[in-house]
N, C-alpha and C positions, 0 to 999 in steps of 0.2 A: 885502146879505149881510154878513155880523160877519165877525171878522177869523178866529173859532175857526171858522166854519162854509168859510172858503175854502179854509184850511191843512185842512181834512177831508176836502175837495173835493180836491184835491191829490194825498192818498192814495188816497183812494177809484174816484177816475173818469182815463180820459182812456187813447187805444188804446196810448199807449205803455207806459203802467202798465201794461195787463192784459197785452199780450206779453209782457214780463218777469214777469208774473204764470202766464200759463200756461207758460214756458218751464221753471219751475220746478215749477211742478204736473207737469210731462211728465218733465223729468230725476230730480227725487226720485220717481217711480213707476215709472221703473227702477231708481235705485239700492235703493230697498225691494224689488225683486225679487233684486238682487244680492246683500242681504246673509244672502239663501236661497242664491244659487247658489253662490258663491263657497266659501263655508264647507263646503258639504255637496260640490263639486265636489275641494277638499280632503282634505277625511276621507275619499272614495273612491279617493283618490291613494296616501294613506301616512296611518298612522294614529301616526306618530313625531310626539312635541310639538312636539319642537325644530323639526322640519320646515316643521311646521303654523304656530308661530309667528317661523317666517324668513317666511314671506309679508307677513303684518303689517310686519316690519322692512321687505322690500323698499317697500310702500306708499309708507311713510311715512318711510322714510331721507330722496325728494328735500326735504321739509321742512326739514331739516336742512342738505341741503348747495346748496339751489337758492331758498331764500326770500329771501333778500336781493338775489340777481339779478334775483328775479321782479319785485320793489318797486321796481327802477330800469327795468323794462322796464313795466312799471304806468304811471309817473309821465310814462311818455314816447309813450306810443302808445294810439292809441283805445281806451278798454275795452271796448267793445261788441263789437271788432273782435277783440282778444284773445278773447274770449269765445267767439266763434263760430270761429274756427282751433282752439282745445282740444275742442270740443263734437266737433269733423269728428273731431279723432284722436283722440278716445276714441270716437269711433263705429268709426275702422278697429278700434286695437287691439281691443275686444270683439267683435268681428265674427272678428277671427285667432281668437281665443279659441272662441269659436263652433265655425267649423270644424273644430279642431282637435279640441272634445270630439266632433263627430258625425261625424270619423273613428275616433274611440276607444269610440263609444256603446256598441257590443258589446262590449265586453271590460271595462266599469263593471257593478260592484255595483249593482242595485236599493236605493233610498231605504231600506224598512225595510231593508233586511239590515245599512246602513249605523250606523241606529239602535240596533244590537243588537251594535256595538262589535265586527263582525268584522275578526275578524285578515288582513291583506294583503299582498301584497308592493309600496312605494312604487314605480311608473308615473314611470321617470325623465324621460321624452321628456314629456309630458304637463304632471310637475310643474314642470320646467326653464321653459317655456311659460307656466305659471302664476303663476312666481316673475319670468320678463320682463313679462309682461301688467303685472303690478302694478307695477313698477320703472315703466316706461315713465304706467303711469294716475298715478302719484302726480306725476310731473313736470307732468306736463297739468293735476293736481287744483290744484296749488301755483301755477300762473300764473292759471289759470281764478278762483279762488276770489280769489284775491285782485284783482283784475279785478272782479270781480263785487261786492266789501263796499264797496269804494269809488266802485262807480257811485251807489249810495242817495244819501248828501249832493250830489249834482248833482241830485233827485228831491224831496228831500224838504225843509221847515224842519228846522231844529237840533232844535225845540222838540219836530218830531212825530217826531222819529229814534225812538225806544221804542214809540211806538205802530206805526210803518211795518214797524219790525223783527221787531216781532210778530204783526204780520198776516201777513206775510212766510213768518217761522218756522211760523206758526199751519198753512198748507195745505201745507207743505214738509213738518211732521211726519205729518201727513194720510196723504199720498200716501207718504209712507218708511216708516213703521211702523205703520200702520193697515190700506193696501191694500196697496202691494206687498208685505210679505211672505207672505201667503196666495195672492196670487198667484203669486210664485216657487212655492212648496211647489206648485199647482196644476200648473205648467206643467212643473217639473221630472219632476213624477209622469206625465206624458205624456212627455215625451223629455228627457235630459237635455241636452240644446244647445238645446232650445226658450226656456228663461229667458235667455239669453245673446243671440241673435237677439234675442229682446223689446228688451233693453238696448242692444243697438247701433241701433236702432230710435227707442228716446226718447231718445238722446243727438243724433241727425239731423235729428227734427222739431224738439228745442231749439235747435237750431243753427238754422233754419229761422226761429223766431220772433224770436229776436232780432236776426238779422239785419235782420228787417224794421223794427226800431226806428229811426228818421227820428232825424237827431243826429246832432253831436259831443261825446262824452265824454271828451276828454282834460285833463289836469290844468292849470291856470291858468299854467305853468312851461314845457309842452310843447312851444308855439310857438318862444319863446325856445332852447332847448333844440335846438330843429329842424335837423339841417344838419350838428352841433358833433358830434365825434368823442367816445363815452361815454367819461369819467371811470369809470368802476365800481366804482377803489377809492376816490375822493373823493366819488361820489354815496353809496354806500353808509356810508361815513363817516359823512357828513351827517346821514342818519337814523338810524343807530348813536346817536351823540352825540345827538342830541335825545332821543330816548328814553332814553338812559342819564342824561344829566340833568335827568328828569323828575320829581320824588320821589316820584310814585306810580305812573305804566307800570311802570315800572323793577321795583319791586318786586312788581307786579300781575302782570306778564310771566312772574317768574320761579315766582312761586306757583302759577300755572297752570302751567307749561309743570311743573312734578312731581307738579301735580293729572291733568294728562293721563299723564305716563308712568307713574304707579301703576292708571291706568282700562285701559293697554296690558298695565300687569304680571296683570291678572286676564281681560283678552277676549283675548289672545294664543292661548290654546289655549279658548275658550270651548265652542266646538264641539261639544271633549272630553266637555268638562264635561258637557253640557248633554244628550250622547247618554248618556255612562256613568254620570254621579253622580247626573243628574235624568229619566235614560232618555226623552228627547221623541223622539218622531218628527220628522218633516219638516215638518209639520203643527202640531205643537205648538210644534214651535222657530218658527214664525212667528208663533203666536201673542203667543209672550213677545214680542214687537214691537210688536203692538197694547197691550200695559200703558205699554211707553213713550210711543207715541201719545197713549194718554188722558188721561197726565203734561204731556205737552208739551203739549194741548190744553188745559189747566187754567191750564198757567203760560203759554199764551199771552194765555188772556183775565185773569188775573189778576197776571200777575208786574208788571205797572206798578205796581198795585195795594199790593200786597204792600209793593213798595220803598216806596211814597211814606205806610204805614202804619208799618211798622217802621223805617222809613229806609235809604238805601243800604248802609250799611258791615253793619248788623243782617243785613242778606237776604246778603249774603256769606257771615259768619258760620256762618249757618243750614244755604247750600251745603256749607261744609266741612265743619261738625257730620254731617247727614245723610249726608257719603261716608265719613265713619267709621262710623256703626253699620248703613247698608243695608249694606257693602262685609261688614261682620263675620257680618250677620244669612243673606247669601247665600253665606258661605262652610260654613256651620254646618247649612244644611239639606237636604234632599234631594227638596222639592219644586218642579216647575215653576209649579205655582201663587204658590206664596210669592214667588218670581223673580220671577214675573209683575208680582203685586203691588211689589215692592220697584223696579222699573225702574221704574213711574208715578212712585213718591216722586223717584226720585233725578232722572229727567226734570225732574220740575217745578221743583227746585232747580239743573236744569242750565241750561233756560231765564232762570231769576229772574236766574243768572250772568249769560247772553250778555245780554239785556234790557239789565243795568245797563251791563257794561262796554265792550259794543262801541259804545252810544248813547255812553258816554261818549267812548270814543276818535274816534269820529267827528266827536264836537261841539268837541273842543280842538286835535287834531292839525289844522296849514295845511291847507290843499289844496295847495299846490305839492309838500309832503313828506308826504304821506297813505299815496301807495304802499307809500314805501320806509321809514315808519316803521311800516305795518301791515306790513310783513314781517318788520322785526325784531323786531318782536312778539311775530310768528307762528314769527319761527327760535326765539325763546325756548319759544311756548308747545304748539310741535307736535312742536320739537326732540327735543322728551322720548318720543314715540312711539316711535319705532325702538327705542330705547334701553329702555323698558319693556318692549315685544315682547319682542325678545332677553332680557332678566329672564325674563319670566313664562316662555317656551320654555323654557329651562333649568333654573327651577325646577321643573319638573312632572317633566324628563328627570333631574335629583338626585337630588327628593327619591324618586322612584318605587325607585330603587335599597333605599332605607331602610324607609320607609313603606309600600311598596305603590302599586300604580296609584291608587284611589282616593282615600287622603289626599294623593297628589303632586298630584293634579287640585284638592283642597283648596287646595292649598298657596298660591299667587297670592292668594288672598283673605285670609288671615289675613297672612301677611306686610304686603300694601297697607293692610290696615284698621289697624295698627299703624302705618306708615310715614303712613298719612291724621291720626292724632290728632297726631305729630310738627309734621307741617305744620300743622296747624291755632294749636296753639301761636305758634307763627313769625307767622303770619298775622295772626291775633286785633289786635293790637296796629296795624298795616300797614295796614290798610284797616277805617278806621273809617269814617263819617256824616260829620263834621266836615272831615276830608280831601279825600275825594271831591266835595264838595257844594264847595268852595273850590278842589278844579282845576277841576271845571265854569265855576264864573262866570272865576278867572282865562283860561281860555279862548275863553270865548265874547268874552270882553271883549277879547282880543287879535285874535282876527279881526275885531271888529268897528273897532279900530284900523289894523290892516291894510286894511280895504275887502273883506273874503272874504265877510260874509254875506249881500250879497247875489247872488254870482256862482254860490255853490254846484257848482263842480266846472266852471266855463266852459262851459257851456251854456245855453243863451240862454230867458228867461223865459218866455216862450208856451208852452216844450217842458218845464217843470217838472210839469207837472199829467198829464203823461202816460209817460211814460217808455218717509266718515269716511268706520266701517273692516267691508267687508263680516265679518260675523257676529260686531256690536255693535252690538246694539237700542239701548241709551241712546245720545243721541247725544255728540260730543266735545264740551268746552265750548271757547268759543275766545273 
């Protein structure tokens, strides 16, 4: 067997791979049902932006104030083990959540009536509940997830990180925006606690499969580490400083983390949007999910492709370009079709991102400091959610004073698409071909100094070959 057909073999086969393969096929076919319930369970609560887009903030605040904890808690304890302790509590929390709607079932709005932008009085007990839910899922999301990106390089070669991450990405889009969300809308339109139950449901059996994964995946540091009372402000340091004098995380980090809080300043109140400006039903708002889908299935089989035709720094570019004029084109029209259409594009260039950059970070950042420098990454580049949420709420609750409901619900979009070609400017320059293609080898070249390529996250070689934001179809780029 060749050396390209072993590292295929690698990705391809072996029980520990497909666990973590179906763990992920089962958790994103919840969350694709989530990002129906969530939203529409929402807009049945209180139909006030600001309200609607404090949830969002509560999500995605722990990002801001728990990722850098999470990357010293990473770097120091099983991932796999992580992994399956967050799966258990987000299976309680969505389960409280559960109950709670199918003590309130009767006294909720029916789905259309919802879609036809009836006026209500905000369900403080209920939205209180929905605004802890989320608080509480974003902390679990914040250790899980990063738990999770740095298991791959214990899995995979350097060389097949782009390809792993896409096959990966590939059935994760599948199952998020292709099936669950007609499934939500499905299930929702039979009870409204029935999509919630679902969801507590496939975060159980995920928990379940991974579990089952045979191994140790702790970082090459962790033994050492073992016993020694945490450092928190000197580990976190650690990875601070390495990434801050990086000359291109650094600035890769912070580019994104304003690319995500302008994608929050326009899905903060989308809901609104999407019930009032583009009038969908329940039905239809899941549909717009499967355009992202079909995006993300395009830039899974081609975003390698892509980069290694136009070159890395080019297909960046390109990301940025397209969240300026999809971002302008969806503020401007009033169809759900065109939405539709326009989430494929921005999809596919959301992908082309994650492809290039997280391969990249994976392939250069140690393993000893992988956690806690993919957190501060992550504090940079998620940072920004909470923070766009809050924006886009507000601005809808502003500009609505002046403008009217409808162009307030406009407003997010033109604002972001304006604030998108600022940064694109900034960027342009920052993340060229040249750059990127030269911390790669500088990196590979340093682990290979070091002795890390062959260890791949300290897990022993026999066991190599086996291994967002509910009601926001495109997915985050990270």
């Amino acid at each position: 067997m060749s050396e390209q057909a072993a590292l295929k073999q690698k990705i391809s086969l072996g029980s520990r791979y497909w666990r973590l393969w179906t763990a992920s096929v089962i958790s994103n076919l919840g969350d694709g049902v989530a990002t129906i319930a969530y939203p529409w369970l929402a807009s049945a609560v209180t139909r006030n932006g600001f309200l609607i887009g404090l949830i969002p903030v509560a999500q995605r605040l722990p990002w801001l104030i728990f990722t850098l904890p999470a990357g010293v808690i990473t770097d120091r304890v099983d991932r796999r083990k992580i992994m399956v302790s967050m799966d258990i509590f987000r299976t309680l929390i969505t389960t409280v959540v559960a109950f709670a709607v199918l003590a309130r079932q009767g006294a909720l709005p029916a789905p259309n009536e919802i879609a036809g932008g009836l006026e209500l009085t905000t369900d403080g007990a209920l939205y209180t509940i929905v605004l802890l839910a989320s608080l509480l899922f974003g902390f679990a999301e914040v250790l899980r997830d990063n738990a999770a990106q740095t298991i791959l390089p214990a899995i995979v070669e350097p060389a097949n990180l782009e390809k792993a991450n896409g096959q990966m990405w590939g059935i994760e889009m599948v199952a998020n925006s292709f099936v669950g969300p007609p499934l939500g809308s499905l299930l929702i339109g039979i009870a409204f606690a029935l999509p919630f139950f679902f969801d507590a449901g496939t975060f159980a059996v995920a928990a379940a499969m991974v579990w089952l994964i045979s191994g140790v995946f702790k970082s090459d540091g962790a033994a050492e580490a073992a016993g020694k009372k945490i450092d928190w402000k000197g580990e976190i340091a650690e990875g601070f400083g390495w990434l801050w004098r990086h000359p291109l995380l650094r600035p890769m980090a912070i580019i994104l983390g304003f690319m995500n809080g302008l994608g929050m300043v326009t899905f903060a109140t989308f809901v609104l949007f999407a019930q009032e400006v583009l009038g969908t039903s329940a039905f239809e708002f899941s549909i717009l999910g499967t355009g992202a889908a079909i995006g993300g299935l395009a830039g899974t089989f081609l975003a390698s492709k892509v980069s290694a035709k136009l070159g890395s720094g080019t297909s960046l570019f390109l990301t940025l370009s397209a969240s300026v004029f999809i971002t302008a084109i969806i503020g401007v029209n009033s169809s759900w079709i065109i939405v539709w259409a326009a989430f494929g594009a921005f999809t596919f260039t959301a992908i082309l991102w994650n492809v290039i950059t997280v391969s990249l970070r994976q392939t250069i950042i140690p393993d000893r400091l992988l956690g806690r420098v993919n957190s501060v990454y992550r504090f940079f580049a998620w940072g920004m959610m909470p923070i766009g949420s809050a924006i886009g709420g507000a601005l809808v609750v502003g500009s609505e004073v002046f403008f009217g409901r409808e162009l307030a619900l406009r407003m997010p979009w033109f604002v972001a698409a304006g604030a998108y070609a600022l940064l694109l400017l900034y960027a342009a320059p920052k993340l060229t071909t040249e750059k990127i293609e030269s911390a790669r080898a500088e990196g590979i070249a340093a682990k290979e100094a070091a002795g890390e390529s062959g260890k791949r996250g300290g897990v022993a070689d026999d066991a190599l070959a086996e291994g967002g934001v509910p009601g926001a179809p495109p997915p985050i780029d990270d």
